[in-house]
C-alpha positions as protocol buffer text, in pm:
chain_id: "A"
residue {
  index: 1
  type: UNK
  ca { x: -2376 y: 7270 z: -6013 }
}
residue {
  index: 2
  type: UNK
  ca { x: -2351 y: 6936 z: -6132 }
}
residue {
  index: 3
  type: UNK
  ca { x: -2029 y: 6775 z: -6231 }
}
residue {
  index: 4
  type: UNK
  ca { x: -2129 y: 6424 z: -6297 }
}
residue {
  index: 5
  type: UNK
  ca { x: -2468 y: 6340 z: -6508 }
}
residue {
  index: 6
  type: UNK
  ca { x: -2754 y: 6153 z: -6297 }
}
residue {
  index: 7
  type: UNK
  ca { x: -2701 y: 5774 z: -6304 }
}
residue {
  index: 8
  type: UNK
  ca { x: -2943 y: 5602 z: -6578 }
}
residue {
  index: 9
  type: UNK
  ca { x: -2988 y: 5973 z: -6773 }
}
residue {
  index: 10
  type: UNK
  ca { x: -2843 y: 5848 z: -7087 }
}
residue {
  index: 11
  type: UNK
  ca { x: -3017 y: 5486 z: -7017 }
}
residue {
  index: 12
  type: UNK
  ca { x: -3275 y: 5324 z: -7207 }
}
residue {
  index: 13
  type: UNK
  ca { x: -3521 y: 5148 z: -6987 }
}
residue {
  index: 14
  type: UNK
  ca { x: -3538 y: 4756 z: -7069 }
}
residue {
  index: 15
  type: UNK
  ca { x: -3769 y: 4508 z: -6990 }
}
residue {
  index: 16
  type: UNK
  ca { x: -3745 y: 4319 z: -6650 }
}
residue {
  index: 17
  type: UNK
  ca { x: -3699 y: 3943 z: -6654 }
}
residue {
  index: 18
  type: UNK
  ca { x: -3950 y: 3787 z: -6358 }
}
residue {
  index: 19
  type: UNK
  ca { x: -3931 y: 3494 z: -6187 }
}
residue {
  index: 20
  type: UNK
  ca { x: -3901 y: 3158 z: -6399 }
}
residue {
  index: 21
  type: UNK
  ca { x: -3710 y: 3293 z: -6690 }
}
residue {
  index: 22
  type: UNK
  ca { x: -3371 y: 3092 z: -6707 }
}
residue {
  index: 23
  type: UNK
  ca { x: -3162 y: 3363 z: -6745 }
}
residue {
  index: 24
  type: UNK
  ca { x: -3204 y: 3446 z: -6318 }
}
residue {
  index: 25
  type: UNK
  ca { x: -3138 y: 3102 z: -6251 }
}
residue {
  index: 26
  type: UNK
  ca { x: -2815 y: 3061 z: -6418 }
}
residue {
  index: 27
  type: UNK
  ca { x: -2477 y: 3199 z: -6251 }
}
residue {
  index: 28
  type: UNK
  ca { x: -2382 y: 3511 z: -6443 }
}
residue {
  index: 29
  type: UNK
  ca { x: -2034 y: 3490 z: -6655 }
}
residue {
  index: 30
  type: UNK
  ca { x: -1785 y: 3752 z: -6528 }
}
residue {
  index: 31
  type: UNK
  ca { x: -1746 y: 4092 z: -6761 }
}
residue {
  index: 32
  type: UNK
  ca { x: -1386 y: 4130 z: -6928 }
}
residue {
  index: 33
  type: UNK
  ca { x: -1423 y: 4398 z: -7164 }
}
residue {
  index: 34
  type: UNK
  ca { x: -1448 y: 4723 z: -6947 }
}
residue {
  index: 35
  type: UNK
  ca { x: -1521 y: 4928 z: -7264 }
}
residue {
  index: 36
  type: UNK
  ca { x: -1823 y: 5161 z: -7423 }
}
residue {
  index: 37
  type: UNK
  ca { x: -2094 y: 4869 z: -7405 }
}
residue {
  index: 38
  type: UNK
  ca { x: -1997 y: 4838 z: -7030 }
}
residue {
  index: 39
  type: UNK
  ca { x: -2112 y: 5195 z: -6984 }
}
residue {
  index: 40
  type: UNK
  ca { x: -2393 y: 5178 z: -7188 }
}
residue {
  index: 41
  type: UNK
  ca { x: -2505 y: 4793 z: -6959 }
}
residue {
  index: 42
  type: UNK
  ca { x: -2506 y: 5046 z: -6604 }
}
residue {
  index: 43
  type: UNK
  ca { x: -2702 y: 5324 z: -6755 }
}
residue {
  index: 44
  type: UNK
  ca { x: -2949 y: 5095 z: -6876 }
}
residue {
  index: 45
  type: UNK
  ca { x: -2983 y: 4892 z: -6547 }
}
residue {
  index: 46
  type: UNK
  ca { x: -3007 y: 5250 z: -6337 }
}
residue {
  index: 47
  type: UNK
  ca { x: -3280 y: 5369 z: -6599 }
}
residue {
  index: 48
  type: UNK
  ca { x: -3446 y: 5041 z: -6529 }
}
residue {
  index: 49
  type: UNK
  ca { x: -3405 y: 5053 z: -6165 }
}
residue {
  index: 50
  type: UNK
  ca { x: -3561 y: 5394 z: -6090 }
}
residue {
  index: 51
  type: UNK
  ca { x: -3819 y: 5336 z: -6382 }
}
residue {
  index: 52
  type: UNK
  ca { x: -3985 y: 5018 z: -6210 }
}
residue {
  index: 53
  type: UNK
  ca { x: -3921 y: 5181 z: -5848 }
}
residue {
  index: 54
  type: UNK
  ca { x: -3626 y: 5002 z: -5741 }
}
residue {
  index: 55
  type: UNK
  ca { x: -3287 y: 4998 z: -5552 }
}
residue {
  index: 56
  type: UNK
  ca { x: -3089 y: 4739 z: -5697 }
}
residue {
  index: 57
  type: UNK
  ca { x: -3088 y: 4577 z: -6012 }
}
residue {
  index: 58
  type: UNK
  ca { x: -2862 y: 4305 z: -6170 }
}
residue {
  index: 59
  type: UNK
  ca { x: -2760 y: 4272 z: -6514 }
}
residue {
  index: 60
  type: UNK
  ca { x: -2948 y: 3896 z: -6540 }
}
residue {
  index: 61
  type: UNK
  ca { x: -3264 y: 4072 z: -6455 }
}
residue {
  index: 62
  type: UNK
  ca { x: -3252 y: 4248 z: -6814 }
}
residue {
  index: 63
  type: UNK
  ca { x: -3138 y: 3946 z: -6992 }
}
residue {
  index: 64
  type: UNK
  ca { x: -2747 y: 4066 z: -6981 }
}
residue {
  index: 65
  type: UNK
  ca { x: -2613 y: 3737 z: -6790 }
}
residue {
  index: 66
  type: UNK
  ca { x: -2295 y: 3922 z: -6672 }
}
residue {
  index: 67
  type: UNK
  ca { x: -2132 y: 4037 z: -6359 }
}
residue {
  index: 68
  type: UNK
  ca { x: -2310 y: 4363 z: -6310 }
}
residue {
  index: 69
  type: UNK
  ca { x: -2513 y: 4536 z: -6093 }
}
residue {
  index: 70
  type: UNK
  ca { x: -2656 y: 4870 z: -6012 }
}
residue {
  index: 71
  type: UNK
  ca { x: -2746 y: 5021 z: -5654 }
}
residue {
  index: 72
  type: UNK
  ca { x: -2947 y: 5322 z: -5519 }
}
residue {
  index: 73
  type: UNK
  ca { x: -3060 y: 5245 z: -5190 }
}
residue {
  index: 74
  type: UNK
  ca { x: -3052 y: 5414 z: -4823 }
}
residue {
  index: 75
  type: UNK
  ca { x: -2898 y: 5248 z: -4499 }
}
residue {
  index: 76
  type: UNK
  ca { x: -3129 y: 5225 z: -4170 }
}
residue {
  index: 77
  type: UNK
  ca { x: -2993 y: 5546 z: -4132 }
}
residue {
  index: 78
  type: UNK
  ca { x: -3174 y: 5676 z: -4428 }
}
residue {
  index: 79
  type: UNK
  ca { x: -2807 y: 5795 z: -4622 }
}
residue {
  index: 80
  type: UNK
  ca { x: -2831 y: 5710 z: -4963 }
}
residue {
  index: 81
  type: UNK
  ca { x: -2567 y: 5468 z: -5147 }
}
residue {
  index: 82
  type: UNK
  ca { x: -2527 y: 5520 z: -5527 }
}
residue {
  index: 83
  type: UNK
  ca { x: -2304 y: 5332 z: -5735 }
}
residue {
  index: 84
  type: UNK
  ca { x: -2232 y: 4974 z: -5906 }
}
residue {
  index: 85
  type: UNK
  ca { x: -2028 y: 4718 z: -5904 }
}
residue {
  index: 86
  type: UNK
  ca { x: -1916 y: 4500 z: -6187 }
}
residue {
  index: 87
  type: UNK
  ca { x: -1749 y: 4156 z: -6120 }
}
residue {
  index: 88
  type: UNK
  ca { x: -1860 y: 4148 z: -5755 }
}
residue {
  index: 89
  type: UNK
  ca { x: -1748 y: 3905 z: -5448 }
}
residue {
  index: 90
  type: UNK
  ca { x: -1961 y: 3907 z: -5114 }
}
residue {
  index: 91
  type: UNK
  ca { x: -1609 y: 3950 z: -4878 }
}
residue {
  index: 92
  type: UNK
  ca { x: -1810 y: 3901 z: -4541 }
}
residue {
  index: 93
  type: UNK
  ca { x: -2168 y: 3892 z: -4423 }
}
residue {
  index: 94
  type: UNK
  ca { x: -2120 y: 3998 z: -4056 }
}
residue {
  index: 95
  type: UNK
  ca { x: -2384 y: 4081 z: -3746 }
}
residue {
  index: 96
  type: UNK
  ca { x: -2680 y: 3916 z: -3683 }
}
residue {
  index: 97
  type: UNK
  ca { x: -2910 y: 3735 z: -3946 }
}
residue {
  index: 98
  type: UNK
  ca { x: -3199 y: 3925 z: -3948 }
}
residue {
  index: 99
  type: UNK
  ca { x: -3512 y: 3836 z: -4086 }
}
residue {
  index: 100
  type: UNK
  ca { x: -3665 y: 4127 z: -4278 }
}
residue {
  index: 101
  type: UNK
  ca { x: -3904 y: 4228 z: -4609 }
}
residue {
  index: 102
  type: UNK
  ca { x: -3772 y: 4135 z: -4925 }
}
residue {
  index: 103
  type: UNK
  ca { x: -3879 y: 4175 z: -5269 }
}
residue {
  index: 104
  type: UNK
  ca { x: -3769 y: 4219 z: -5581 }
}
residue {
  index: 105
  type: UNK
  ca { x: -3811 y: 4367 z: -5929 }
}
residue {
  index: 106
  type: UNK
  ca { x: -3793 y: 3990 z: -6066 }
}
residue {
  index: 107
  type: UNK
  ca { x: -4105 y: 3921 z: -5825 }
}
residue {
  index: 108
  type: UNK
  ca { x: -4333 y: 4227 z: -5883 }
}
residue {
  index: 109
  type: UNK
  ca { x: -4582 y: 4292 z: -5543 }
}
residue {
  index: 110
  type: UNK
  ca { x: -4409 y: 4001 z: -5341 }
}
residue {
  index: 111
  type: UNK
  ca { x: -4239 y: 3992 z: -5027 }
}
residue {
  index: 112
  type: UNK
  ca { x: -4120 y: 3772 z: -4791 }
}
residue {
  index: 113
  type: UNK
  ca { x: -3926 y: 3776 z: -4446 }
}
residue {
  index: 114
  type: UNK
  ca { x: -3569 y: 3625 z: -4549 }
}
residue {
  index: 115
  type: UNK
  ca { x: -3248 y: 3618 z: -4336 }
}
residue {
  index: 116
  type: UNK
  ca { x: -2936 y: 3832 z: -4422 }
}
residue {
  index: 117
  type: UNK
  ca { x: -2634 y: 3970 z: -4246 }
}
residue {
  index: 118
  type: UNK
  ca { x: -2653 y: 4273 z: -4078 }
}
residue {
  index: 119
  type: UNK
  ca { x: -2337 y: 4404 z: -4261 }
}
residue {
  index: 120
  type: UNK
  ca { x: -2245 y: 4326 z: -4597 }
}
residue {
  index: 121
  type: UNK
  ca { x: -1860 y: 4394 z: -4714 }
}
residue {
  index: 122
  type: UNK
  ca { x: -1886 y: 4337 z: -5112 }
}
residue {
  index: 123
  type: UNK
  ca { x: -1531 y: 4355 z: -5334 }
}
residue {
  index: 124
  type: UNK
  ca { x: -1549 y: 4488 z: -5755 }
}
residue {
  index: 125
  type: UNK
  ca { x: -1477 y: 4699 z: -6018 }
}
residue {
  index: 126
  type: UNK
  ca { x: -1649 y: 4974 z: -6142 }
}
residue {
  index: 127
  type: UNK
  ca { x: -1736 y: 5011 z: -6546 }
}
residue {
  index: 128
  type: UNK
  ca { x: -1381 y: 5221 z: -6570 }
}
residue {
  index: 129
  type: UNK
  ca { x: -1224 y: 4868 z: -6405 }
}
residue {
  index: 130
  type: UNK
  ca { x: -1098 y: 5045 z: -6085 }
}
residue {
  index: 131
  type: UNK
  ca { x: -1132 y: 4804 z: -5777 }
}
residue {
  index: 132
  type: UNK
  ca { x: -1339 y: 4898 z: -5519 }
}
residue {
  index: 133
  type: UNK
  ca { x: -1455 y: 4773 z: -5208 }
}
residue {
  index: 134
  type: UNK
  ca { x: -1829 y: 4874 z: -5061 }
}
residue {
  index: 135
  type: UNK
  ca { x: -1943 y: 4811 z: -4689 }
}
residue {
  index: 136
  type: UNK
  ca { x: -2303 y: 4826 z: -4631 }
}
residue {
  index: 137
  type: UNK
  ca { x: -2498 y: 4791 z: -4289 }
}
residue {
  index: 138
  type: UNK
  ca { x: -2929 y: 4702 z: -4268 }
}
residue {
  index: 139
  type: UNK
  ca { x: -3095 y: 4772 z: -4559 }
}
residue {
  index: 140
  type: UNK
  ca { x: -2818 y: 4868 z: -4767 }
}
residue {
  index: 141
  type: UNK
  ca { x: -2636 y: 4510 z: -4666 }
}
residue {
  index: 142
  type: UNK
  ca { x: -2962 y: 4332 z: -4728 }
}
residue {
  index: 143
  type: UNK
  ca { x: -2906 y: 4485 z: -5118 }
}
residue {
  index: 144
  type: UNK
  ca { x: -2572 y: 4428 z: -5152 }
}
residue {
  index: 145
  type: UNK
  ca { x: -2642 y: 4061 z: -5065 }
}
residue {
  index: 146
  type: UNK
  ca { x: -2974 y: 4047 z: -5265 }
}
residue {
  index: 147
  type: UNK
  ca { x: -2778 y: 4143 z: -5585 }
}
residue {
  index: 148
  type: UNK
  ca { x: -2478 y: 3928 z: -5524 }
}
residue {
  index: 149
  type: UNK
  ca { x: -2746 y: 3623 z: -5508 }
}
residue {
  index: 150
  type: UNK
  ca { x: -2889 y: 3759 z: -5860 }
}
residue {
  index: 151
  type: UNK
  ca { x: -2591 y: 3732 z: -6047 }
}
residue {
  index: 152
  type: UNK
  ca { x: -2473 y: 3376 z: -5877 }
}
residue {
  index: 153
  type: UNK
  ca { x: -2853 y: 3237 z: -6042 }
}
residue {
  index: 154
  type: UNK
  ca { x: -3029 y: 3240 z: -5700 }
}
residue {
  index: 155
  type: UNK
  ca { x: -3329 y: 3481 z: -5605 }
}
residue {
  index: 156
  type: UNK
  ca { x: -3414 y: 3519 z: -5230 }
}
residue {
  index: 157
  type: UNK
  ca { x: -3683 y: 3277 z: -5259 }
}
residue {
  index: 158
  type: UNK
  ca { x: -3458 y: 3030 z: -5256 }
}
residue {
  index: 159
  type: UNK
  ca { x: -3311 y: 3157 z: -4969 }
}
residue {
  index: 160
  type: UNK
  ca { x: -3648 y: 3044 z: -4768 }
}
residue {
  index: 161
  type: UNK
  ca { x: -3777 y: 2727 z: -4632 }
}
residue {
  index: 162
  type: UNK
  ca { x: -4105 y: 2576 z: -4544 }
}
residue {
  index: 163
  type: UNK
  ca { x: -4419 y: 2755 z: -4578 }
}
residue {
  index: 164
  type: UNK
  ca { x: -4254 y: 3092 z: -4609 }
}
residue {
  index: 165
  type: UNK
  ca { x: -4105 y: 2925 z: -4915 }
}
residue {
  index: 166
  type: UNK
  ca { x: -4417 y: 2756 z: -5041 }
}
residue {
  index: 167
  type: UNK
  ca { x: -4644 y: 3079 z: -4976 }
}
residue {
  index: 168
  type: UNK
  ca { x: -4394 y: 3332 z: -5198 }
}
residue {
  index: 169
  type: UNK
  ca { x: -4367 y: 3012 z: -5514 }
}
residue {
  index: 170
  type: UNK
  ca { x: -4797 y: 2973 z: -5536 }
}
residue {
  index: 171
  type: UNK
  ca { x: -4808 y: 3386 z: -5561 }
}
residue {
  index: 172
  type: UNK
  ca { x: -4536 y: 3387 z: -5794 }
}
residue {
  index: 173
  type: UNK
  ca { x: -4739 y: 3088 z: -6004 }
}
residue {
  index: 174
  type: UNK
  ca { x: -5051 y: 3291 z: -5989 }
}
residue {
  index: 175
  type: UNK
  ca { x: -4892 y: 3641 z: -6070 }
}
residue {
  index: 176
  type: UNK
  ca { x: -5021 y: 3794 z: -6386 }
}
residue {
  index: 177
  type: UNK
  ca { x: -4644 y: 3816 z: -6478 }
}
residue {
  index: 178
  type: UNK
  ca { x: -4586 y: 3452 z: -6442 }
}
residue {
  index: 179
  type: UNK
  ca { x: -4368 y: 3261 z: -6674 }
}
residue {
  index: 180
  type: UNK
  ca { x: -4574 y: 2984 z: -6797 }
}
């Protein structure tokens, strides 16, 4: 049986920001009130998340520019990782950079091979405000780095260069969800 209720059940599911709305490009103001709304912020972002078919979401991608962000995503070794983080600092990126898929929620049907660490060690709070410390290796890492780039303004296009760069920015401009 049960003990704790399924991440996002109480959520409402809120519209996703995409790619060109301010609100991802602006560094996200750190959360100091660890009370009822706080709650309310990570059920919302996990019923958005598993809604749109996800495994991370940030707070800025639901207009909420604040330190938070929701996970539910497997390693390379397929075991899941559930949880969130408010108030998070990347600690390391360790390993090799490896150049892998990315896309995001923000960027609906794109993808592009971006560079990220290998292993990801990521330093927060949870909505309660107990510190907590999450290591993440492959995929997982890849997320935990993805969503620390969300709330710091950047999305992982601007993590590329050159044509790679060029190729993801003229699909975003001719996405039906563009931001003109």
């Amino acid at each position: 049986m049960r003990k704790r209720p399924i991440p996002g059940s109480a959520g409402r599911v809120r519209a996703v920001r995409t790619l060109g709305d301010p609100v991802l490009h602006t560094p996200c103001a750190p959360v100091t009130d660890f009370g009822p709304a706080l709650a309310e912020l990570v059920d919302d972002l996990f019923a958005t998340m598993y809604a749109a078919g996800g495994v991370g979401l940030a707070a800025n991608q639901i207009g909420v520019a604040r330190q938070v962000f929701v996970y539910d995503c497997p390693d390379d070794d397929e075991v899941r990782h559930v949880g969130h983080l408010v108030n998070p600092r990347l600690l390391a990126v360790e390993g090799p950079l490896l150049r892998g898929p990315e896309g995001c929620l923000s960027l609906p049907g794109l993808e592009a091979g971006t560079e990220r660490g290998d292993r990801a060690v990521v330093a927060g709070a949870t909505c309660e405000g107990e510190q907590v410390r999450v290591a993440g290796e492959g995929f997982f890492a890849r997320c935990l780095q993805h969503e620390t780039d969300h709330l710091a303004g950047r999305v992982y296009p601007d993590r590329l260069a050159g044509r790679r760069r060029a190729r993801v920015l003229r699909a975003a401009a001719r996405a039906p969800w563009a931001v003109r």
